[in-house]
ROGUTI-447187 format. One line per 5 residues: number of its first residue (from 1); for each residue x, y, z of N, C-alpha, C. Coordinates in steps of 0.2 Angstrom, whole numbers, plus 5000, padded with zeros to 4 digits. Example, Ala and Ser with C-alpha at 12.3 -4.5 7.8 and 13.67 -1.06 7.14 Angstrom:
# ROGUTI-447187
1> 5066/4972/5039/5062/4978/5039/5066/4984/5039  5064/4989/5035/5068/4995/5036/5064/5000/5039
This chain:
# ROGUTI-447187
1> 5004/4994/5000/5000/5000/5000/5004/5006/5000  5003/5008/4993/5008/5018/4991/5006/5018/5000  5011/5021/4998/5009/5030/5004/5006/5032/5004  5005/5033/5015/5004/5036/5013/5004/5038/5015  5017/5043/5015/5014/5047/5023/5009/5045/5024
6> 5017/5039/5017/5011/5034/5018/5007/5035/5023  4998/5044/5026/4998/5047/5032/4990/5052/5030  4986/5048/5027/4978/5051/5026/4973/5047/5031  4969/5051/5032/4964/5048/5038/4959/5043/5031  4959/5037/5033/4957/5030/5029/4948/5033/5029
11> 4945/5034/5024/4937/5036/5024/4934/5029/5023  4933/5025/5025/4929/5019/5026/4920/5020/5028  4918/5023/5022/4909/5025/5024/4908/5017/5021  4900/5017/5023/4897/5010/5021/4893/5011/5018  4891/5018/5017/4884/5021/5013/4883/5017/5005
16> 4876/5015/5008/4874/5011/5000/4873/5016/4995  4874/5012/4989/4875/5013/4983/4870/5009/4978  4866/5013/4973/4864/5009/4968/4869/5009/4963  4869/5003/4957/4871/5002/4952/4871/5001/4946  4873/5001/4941/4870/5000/4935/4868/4994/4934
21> 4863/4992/4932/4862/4986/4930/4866/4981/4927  4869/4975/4931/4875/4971/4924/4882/4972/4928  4882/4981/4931/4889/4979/4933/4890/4980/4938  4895/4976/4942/4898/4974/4948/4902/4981/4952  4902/4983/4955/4907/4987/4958/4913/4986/4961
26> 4918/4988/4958/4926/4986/4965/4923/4989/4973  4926/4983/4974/4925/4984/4981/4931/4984/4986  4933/4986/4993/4937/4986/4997/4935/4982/5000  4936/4975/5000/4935/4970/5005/4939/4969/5012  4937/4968/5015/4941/4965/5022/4942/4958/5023
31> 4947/4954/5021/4946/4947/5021/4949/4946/5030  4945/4940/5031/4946/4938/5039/4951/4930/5039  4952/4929/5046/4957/4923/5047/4963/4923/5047  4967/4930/5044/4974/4928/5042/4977/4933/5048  4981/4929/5049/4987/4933/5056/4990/4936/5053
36> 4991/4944/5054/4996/4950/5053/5004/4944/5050  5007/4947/5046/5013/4941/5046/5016/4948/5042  5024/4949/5047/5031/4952/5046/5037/4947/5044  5040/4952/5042/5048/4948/5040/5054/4955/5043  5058/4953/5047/5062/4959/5048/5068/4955/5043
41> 5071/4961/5039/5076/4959/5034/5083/4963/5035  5087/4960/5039/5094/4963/5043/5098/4962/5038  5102/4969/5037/5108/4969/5035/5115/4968/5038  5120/4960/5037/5122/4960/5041/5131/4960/5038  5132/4965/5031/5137/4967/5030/5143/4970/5034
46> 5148/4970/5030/5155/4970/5035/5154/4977/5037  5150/4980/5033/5150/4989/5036/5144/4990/5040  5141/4985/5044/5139/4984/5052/5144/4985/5056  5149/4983/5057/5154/4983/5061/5157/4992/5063  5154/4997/5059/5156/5001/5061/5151/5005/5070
51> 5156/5009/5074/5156/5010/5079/5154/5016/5079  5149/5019/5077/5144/5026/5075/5139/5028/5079  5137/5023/5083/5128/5027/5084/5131/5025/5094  5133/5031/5095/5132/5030/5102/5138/5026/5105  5142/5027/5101/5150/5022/5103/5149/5017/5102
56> 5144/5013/5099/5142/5004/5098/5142/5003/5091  5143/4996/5089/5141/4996/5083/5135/4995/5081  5136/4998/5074/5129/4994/5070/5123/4990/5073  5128/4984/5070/5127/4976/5072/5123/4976/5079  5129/4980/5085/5125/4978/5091/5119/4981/5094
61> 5116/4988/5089/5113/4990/5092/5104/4988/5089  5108/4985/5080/5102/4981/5078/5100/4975/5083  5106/4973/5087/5103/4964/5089/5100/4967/5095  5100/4971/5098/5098/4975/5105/5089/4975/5102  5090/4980/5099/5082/4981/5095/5080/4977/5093
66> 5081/4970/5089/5079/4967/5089/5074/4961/5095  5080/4959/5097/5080/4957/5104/5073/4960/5105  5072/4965/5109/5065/4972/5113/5061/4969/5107  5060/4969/5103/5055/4968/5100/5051/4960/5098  5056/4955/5098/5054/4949/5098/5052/4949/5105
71> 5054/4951/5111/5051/4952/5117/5046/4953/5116  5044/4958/5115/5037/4963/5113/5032/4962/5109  5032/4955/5105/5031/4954/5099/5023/4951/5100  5016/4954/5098/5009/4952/5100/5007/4944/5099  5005/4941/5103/5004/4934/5099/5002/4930/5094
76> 4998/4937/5090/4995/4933/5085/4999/4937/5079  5003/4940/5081/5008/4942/5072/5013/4939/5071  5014/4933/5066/5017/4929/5066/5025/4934/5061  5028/4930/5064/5037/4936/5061/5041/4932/5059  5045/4935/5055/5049/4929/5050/5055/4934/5051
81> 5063/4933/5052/5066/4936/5050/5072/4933/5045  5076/4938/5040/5081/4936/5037/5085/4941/5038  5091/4937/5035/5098/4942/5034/5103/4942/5029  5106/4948/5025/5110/4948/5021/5115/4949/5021  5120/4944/5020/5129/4947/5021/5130/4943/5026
86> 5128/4940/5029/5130/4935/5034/5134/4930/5035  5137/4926/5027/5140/4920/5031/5144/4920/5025  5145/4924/5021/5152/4925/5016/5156/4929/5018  5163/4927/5020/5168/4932/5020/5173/4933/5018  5172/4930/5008/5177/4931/5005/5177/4939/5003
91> 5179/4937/4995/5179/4944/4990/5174/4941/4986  5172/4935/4984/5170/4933/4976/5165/4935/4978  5163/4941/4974/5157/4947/4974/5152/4942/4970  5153/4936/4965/5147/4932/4964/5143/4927/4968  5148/4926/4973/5147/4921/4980/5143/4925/4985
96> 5148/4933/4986/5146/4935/4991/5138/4939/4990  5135/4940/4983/5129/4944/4980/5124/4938/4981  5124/4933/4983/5120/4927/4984/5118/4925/4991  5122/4929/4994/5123/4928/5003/5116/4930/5005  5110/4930/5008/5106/4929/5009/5100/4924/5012
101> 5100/4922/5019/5096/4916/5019/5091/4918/5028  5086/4915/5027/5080/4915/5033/5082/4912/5038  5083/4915/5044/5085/4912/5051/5081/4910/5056  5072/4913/5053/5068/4913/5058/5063/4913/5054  5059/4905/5052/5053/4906/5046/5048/4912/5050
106> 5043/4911/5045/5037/4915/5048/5031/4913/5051  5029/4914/5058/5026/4909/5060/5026/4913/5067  5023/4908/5071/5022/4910/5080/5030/4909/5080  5033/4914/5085/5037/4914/5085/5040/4912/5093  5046/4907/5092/5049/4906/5096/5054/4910/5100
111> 5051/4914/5105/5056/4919/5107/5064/4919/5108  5066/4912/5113/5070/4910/5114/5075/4908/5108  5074/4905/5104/5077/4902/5098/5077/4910/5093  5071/4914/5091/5073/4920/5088/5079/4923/5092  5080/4925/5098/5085/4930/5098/5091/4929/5098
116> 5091/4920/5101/5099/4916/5100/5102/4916/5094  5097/4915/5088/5098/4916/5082/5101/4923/5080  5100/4929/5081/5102/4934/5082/5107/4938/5085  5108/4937/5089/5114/4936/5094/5119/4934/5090  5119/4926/5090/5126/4926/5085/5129/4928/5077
121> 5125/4935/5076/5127/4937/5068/5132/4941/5070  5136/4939/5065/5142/4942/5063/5143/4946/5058  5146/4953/5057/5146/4958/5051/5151/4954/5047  5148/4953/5038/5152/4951/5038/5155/4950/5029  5150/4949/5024/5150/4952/5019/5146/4956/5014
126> 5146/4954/5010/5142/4962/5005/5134/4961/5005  5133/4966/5001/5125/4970/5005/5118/4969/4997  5117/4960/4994/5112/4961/4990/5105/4962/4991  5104/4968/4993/5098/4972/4994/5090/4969/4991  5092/4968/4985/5087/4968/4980/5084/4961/4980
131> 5089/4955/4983/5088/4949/4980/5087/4946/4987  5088/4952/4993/5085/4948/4999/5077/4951/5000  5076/4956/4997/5070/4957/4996/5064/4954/4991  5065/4950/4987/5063/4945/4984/5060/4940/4988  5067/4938/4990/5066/4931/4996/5062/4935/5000
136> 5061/4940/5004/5057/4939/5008/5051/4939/5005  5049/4942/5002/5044/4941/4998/5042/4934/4996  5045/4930/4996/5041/4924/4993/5041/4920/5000  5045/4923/5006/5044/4919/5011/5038/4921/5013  5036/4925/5013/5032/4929/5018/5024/4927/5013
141> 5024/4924/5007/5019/4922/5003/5013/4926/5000  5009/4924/4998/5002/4929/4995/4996/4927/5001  4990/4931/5000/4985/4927/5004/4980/4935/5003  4977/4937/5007/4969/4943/5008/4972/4947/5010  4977/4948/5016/4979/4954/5019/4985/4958/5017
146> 4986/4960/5018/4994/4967/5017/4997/4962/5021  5004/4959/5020/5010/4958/5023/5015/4965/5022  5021/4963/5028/5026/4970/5029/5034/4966/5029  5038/4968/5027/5044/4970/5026/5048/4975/5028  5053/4974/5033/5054/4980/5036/5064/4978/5034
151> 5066/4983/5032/5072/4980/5031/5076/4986/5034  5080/4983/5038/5086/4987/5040/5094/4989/5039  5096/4993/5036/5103/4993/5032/5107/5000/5034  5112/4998/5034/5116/5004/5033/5120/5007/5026  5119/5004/5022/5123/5005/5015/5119/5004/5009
156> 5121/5006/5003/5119/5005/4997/5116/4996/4994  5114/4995/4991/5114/4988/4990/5120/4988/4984  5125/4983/4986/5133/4983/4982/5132/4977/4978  5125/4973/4976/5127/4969/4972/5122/4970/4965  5119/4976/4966/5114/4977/4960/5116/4975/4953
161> 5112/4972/4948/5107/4973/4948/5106/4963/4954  5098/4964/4953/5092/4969/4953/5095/4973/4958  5092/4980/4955/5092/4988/4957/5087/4985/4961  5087/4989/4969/5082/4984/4975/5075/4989/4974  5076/4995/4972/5070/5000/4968/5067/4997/4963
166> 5072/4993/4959/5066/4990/4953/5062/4982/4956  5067/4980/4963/5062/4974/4965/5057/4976/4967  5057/4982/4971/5051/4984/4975/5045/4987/4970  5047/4990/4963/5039/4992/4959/5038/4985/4956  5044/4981/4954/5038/4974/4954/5035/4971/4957
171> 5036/4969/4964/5033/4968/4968/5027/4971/4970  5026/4977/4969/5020/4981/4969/5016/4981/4962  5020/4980/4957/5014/4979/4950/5012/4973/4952  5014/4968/4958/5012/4960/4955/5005/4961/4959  5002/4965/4963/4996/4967/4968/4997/4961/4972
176> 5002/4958/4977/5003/4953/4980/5003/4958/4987  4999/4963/4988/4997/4966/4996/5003/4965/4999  5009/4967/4997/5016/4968/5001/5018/4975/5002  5021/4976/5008/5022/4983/5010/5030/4984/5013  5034/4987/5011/5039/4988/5012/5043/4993/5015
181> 5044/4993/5022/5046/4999/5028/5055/4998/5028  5056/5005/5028/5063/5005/5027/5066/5009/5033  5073/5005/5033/5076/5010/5042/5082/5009/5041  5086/5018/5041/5093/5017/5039/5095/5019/5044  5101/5017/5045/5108/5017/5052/5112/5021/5050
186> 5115/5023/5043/5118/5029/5042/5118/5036/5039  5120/5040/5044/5115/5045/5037/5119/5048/5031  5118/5044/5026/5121/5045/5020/5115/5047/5015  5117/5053/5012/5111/5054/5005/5108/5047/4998  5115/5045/5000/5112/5042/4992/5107/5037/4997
191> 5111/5033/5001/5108/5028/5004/5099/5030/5004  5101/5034/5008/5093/5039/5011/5088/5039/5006  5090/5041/4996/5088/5041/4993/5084/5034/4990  5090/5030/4990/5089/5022/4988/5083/5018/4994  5083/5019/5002/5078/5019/5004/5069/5020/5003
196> 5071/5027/5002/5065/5030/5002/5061/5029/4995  5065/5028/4990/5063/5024/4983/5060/5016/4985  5062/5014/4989/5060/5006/4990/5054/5007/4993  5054/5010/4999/5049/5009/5002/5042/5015/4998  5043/5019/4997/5036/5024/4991/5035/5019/4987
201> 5039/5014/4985/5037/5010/4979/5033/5005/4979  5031/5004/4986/5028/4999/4988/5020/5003/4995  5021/5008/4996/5017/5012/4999/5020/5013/5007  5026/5010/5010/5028/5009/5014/5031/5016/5018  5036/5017/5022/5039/5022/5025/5046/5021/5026
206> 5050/5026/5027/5058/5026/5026/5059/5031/5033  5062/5029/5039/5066/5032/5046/5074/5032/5043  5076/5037/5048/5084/5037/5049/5083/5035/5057  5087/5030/5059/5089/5029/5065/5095/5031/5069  5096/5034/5074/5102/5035/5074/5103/5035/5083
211> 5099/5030/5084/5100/5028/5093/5097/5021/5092  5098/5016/5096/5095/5012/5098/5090/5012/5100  5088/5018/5107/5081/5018/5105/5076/5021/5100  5079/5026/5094/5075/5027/5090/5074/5021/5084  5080/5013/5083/5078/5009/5080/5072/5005/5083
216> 5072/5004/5091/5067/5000/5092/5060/5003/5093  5061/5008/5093/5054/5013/5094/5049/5011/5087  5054/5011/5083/5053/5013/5075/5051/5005/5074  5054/5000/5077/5054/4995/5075/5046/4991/5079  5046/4993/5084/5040/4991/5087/5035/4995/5083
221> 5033/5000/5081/5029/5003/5079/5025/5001/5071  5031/4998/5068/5031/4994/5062/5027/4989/5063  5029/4985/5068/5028/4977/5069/5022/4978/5073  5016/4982/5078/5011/4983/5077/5008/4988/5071  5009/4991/5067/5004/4993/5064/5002/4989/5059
226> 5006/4982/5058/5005/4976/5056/5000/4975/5060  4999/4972/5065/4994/4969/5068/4987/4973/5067  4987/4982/5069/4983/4987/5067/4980/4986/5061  4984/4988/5057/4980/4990/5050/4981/4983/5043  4983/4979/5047/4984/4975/5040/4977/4972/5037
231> 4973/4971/5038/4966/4971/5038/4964/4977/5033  4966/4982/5034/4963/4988/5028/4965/4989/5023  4969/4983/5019/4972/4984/5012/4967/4987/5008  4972/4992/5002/4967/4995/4998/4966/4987/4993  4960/4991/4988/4957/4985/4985/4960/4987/4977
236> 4964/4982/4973/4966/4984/4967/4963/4985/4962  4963/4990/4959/4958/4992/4952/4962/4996/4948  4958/4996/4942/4964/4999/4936/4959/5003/4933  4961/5009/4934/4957/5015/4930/4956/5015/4923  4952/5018/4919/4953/5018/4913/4952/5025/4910
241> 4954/5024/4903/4955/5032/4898/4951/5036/4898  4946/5033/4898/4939/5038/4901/4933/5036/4903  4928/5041/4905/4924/5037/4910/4919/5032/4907  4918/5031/4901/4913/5027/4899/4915/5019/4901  4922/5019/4902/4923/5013/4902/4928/5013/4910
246> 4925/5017/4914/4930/5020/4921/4924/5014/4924  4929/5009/4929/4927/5004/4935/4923/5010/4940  4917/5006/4943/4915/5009/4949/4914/5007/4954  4916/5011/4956/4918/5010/4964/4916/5012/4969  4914/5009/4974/4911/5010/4982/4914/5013/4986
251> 4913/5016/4991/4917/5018/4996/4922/5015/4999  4929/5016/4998/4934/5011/5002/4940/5014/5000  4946/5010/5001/4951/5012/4999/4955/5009/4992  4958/5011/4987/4959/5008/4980/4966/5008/4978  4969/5005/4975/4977/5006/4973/4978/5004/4965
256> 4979/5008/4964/4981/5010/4954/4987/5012/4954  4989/5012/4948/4997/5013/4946/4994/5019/4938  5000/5025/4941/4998/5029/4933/5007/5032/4933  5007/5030/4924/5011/5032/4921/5013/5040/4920  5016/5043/4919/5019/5051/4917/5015/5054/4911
261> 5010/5058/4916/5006/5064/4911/5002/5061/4909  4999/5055/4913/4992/5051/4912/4987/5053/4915  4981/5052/4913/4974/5051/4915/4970/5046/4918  4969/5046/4924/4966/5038/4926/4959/5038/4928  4953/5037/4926/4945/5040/4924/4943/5032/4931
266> 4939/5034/4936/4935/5031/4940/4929/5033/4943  4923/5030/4941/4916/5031/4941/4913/5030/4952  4909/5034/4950/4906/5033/4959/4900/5035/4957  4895/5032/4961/4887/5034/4960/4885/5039/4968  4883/5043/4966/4880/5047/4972/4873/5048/4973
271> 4870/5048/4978/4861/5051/4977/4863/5057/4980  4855/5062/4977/4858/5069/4979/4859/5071/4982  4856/5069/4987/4856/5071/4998/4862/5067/5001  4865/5065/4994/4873/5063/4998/4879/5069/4993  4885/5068/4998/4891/5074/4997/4897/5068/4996
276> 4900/5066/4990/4906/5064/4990/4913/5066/4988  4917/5063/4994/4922/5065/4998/4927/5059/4992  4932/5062/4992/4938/5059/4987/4945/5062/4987  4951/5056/4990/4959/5061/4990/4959/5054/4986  4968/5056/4984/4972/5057/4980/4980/5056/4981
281> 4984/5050/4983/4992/5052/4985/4994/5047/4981  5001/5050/4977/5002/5046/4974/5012/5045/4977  5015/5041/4978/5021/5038/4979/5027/5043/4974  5031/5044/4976/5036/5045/4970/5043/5040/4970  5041/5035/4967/5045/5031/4968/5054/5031/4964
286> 5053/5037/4961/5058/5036/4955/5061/5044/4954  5066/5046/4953/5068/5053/4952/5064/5056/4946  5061/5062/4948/5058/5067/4944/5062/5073/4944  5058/5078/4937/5059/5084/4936/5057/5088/4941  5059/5093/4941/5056/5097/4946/5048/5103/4943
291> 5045/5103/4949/5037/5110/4948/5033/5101/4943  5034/5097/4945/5029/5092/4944/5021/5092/4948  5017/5090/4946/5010/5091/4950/5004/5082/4951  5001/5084/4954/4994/5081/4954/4988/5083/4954  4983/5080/4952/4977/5084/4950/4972/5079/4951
296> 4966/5081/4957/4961/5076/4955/4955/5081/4955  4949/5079/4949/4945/5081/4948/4939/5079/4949  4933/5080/4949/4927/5076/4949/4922/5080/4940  4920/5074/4938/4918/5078/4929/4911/5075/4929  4909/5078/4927/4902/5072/4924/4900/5068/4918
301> 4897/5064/4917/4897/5060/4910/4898/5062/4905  4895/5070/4903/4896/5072/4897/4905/5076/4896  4906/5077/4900/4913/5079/4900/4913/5088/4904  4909/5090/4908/4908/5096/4913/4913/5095/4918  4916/5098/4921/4919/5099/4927/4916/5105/4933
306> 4916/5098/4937/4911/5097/4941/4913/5100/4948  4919/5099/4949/4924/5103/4953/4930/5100/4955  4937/5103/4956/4943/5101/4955/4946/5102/4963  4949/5099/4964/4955/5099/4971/4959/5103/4969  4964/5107/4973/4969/5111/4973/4975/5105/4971
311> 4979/5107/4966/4984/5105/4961/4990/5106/4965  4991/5100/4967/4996/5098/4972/5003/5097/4969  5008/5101/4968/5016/5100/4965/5020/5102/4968  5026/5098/4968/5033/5101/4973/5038/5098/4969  5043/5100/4970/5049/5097/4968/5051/5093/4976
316> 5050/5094/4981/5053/5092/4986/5048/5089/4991  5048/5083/4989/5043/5078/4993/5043/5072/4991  5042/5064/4994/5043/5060/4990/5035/5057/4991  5031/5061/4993/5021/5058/4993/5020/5066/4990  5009/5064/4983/5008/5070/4986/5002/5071/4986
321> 4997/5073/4989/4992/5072/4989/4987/5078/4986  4979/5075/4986/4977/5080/4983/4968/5077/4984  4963/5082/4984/4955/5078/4987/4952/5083/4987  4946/5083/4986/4941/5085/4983/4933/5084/4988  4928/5087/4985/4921/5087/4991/4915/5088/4986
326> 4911/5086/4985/4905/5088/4979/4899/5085/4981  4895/5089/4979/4887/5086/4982/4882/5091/4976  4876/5088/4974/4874/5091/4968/4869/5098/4973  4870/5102/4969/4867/5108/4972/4859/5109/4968  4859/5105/4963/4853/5107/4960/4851/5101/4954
331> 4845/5098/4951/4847/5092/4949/4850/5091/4941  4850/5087/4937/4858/5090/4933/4856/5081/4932  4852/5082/4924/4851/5075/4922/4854/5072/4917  4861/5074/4914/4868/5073/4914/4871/5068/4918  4870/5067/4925/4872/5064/4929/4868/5060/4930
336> 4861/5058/4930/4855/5053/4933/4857/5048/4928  4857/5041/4932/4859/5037/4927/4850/5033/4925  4852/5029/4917/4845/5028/4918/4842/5022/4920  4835/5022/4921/4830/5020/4926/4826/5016/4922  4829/5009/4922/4824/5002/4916/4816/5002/4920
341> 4814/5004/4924/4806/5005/4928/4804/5011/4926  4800/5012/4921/4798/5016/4919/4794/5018/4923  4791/5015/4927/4784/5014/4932/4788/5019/4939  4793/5017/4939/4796/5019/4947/4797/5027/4944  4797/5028/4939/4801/5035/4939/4793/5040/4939
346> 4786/5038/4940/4782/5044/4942/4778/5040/4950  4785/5036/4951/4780/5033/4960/4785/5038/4964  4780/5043/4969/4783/5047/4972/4786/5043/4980  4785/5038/4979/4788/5033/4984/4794/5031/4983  4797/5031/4976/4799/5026/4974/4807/5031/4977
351> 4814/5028/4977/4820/5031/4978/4826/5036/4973  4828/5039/4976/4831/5046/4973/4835/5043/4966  4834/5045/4961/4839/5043/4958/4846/5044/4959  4848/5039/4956/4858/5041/4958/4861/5044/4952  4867/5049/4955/4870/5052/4950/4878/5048/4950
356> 4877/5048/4944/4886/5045/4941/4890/5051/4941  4896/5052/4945/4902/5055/4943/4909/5050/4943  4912/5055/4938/4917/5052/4935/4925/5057/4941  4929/5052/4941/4934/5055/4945/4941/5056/4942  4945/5060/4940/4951/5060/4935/4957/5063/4941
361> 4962/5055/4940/4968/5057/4943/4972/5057/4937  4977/5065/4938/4980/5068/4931/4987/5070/4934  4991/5068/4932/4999/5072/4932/5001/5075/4928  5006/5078/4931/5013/5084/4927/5018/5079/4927  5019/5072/4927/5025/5070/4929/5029/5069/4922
366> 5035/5071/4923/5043/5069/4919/5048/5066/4921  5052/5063/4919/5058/5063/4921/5064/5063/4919  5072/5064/4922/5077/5066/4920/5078/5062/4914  5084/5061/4909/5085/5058/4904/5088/5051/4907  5090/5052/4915/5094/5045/4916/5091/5040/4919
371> 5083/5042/4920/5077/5037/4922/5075/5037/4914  5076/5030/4914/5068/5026/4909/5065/5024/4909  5062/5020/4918/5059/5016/4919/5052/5022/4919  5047/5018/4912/5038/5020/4915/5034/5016/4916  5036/5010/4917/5030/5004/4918/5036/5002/4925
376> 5032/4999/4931/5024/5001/4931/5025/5006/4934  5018/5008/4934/5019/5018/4935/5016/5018/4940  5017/5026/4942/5016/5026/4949/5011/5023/4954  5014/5023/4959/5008/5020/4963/5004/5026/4967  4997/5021/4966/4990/5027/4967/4988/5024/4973
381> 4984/5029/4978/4982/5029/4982/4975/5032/4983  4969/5028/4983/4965/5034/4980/4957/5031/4985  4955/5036/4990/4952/5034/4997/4944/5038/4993  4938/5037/4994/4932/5037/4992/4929/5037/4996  4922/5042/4999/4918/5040/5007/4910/5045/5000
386> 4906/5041/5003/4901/5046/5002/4895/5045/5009  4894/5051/5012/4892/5055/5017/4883/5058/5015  4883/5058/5021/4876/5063/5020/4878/5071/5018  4874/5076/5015/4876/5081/5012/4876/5087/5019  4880/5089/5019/4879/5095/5024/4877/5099/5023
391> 4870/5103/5026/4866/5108/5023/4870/5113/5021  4868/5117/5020/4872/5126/5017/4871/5130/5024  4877/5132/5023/4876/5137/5030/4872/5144/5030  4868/5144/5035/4864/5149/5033/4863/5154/5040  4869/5156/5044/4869/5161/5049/4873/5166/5048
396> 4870/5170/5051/4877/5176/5051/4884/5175/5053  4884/5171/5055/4892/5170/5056/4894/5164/5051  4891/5161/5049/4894/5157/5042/4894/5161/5034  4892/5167/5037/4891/5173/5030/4888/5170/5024  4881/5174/5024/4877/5170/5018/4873/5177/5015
401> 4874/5178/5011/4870/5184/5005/4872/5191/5007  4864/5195/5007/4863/5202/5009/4863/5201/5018  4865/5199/5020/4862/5196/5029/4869/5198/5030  4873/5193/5030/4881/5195/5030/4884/5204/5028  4882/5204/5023/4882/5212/5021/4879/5217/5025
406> 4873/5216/5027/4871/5222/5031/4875/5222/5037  4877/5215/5041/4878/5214/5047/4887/5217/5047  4890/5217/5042/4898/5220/5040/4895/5228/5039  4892/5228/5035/4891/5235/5034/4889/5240/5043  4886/5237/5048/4881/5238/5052/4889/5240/5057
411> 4891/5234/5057/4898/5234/5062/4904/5239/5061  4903/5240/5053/4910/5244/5052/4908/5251/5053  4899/5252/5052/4898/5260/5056/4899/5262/5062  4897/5257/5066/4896/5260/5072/4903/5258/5074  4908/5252/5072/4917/5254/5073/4920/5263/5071
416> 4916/5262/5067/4920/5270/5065/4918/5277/5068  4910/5275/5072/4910/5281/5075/4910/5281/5082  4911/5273/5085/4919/5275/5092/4924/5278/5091  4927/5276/5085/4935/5277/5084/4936/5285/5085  4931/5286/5079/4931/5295/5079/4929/5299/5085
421> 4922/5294/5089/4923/5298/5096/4928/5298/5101  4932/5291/5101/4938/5291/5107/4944/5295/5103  4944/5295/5095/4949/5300/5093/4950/5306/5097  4943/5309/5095/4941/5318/5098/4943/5320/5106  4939/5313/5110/4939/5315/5116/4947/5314/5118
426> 4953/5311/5115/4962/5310/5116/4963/5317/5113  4960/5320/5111/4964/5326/5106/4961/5330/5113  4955/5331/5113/4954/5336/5118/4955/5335/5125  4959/5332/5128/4959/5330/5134/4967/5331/5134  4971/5328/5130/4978/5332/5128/4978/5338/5128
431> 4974/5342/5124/4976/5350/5125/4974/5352/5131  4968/5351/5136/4967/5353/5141/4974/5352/5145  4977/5346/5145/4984/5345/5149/4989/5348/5147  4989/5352/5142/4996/5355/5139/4995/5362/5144
């Protein structure tokens, strides 16, 4: 799951919806039964051994946090850990780029046996970032919920390719509900860079840790929001070129992937006396141009624009968000879809008709000439609620017409003819004192 700072409040409304006759709507399902399921994925390269974070090393500060958190660990989240660089300590960079293997399957975990396991790693050769995120990936398997991957490193991955940025948008175009949280030990830019690209790519989040207790703070926090939110996976759907042929969608949460300077068109039904709510974040998984944007809109069937979100662009961000509010102010038969009951449309019992809006996520996105990768493209984040409509405000202090206006108008005379009287009365009370 994109991003989402990787960090939007989840609109999970349950308000019913009619449909068109014939089609299904994507839905955000919640599948039950599957236990939260982690893999923590340690880097255990020979540049752990450096002695940086509070006079300790690397290594010892990861085994410490570890330790605290298989202690801490809930009993139904089952945890798997691996490690990379661990038991080659030659030079043959073919031998040593292979070095990755599971120390602790994924399952009810054995506290005793995990930490012992941990305890005796030793830093020790190179760092194939990409090919141990794979494996974890197949360890950690497919099934209904979001799985997490939490990898901790302090260096570049040295055995690329696979680029561990190009593992990680595969892994998210395969819609295998995998998420990927990143936690770096040294503060290097590129590293920082190469992090923050893995984990956006997959919807995940990227820390600098730079104590013991800010990796195990970070690390606990991960390893329950597993147990928290893994249950709220978005549901995967694929937007189309325009709305005739745009998926609809219920209220919940969705994940799309859009290419550079693309249009991704998704249909929602609303009745009048409802107001739909809709945001927008997309990942930036890859190095862009700068002054790029996001844009979502809400259009109606004929092609009207119906109202737009504030046009979200930065050069300096790696999430961006963007969301919108609409509710029909008056009726608009553009929007009604139609009605096979010819009989229900003059029974004054019968239910409101539903309007079809169409929703358009659009970028500005480019990229530099030494990125080529545009498949799979970005990942989408796109949350959906439809609510009851909120009346229009209609008091003096919510400011509404001629009502408002007099009441400004009323207040700025009689301010002005204190001013002028406390003016008068400081002038004449001054010269009496001179």
């Amino acid at each position: 799951m994109i991003i989402l700072q990787r960090s939007i409040g989840v609109l999970l409304g349950l308000t019913a919806a009619l449909v068109l006759p014939g089609i299904s709507p994507a839905r955000a399902d919640v599948p039950e039964g599957e236990p939260p399921k982690v893999e923590l994925v340690l880097d255990v390269s020979g540049s752990m051994r450096a002695n940086d974070i509070g006079g300790r090393s690397r290594i010892s500060v990861a085994q410490q946090a570890f330790g605290e958190v298989v202690d801490a660990l809930p009993d139904e989240t089952h945890l798997g850990i691996r490690v990379l660089g661990a038991t080659y300590p030659g030079n043959d960079k073919k031998k040593g780029c292979q070095d990755t293997q599971q120390i602790v399957p994924v399952g009810p975990v054995d506290r005793v046996k995990a930490k012992n396991a941990i305890a005796g790693l030793r830093p020790t050769g190179f760092t194939p970032v990409g090919l141990a995120l794979r494996a974890a990936a197949e360890d950690l398997g497919t099934g209904g919920t979001t799985r997490r991957i939490v990898l901790i490193t302090d260096g570049e991955d040295t055995c690329a390719p696979p680029d561990p940025c190009d593992v990680a948008r595969e892994l998210a175009a395969q819609g295998i509900r995998l998420v990927i949280d990143t936690l770096g030990l040294a503060p290097d830019e590129k590293v920082r860079r190469q992090l923050v690209c893995i984990a956006a790519a997959t919807g995940g989040t990227y820390t600098a840790a730079q104590s013991v207790e800010q990796l195990t703070d970070r690390l606990k926090q991960l390893v329950d929001r597993a147990k928290d939110t893994y249950t709220r996976t978005p549901a995967i759907v694929a937007g189309s070129g325009d709305c005739a042929k745009a998926p609809l969608l219920t209220p919940g949460v969705y994940t799309d992937r859009e290419r550079f300077s693309e249009h991704r068109w998704y249909r929602v039904t609303v009745r009048p006396d409802q107001e739909l709510r809709a945001s927008v974040s997309i990942g930036l998984d890859r190095p862009l141009n700068r002054d790029y944007g996001v844009l979502l809109r809400a259009v109606a069937p004929d092609g009207r624009e119906l109202v737009r979100g504030t046009d979200a662009g930065s050069g300096r961000t790696d999430v961006l968000s963007a969301g919108l509010r609409w509710s029909a102010t008056e009726p608009d038969e553009a929007l009604r879809e139609e009605d096979d009951d010819e009989e229900d449309a003059d029974d004054e019992d019968a239910p409101d008709p539903v309007l079809t809006v169409c929703l358009v996520v659009s970028n500005s996105f480019s990229a530099p000439g030494s990125v080529s990768a545009q498949a799979p493209g970005m990942p989408i984040e796109l949350t959906i609620d439809v609510v009851e409509r909120s009346p229009a405000p209609n008091s003096p202090g919510l400011g509404r017409g001629w009502l408002l206006l007099g009441v400004l108008t009323v207040a700025g005379l009689v301010t002005g003819l204190l001013a002028g009287w406390l003016t008068r009365w400081w002038v004449a009370t001054w010269r009496e004192n001179r």
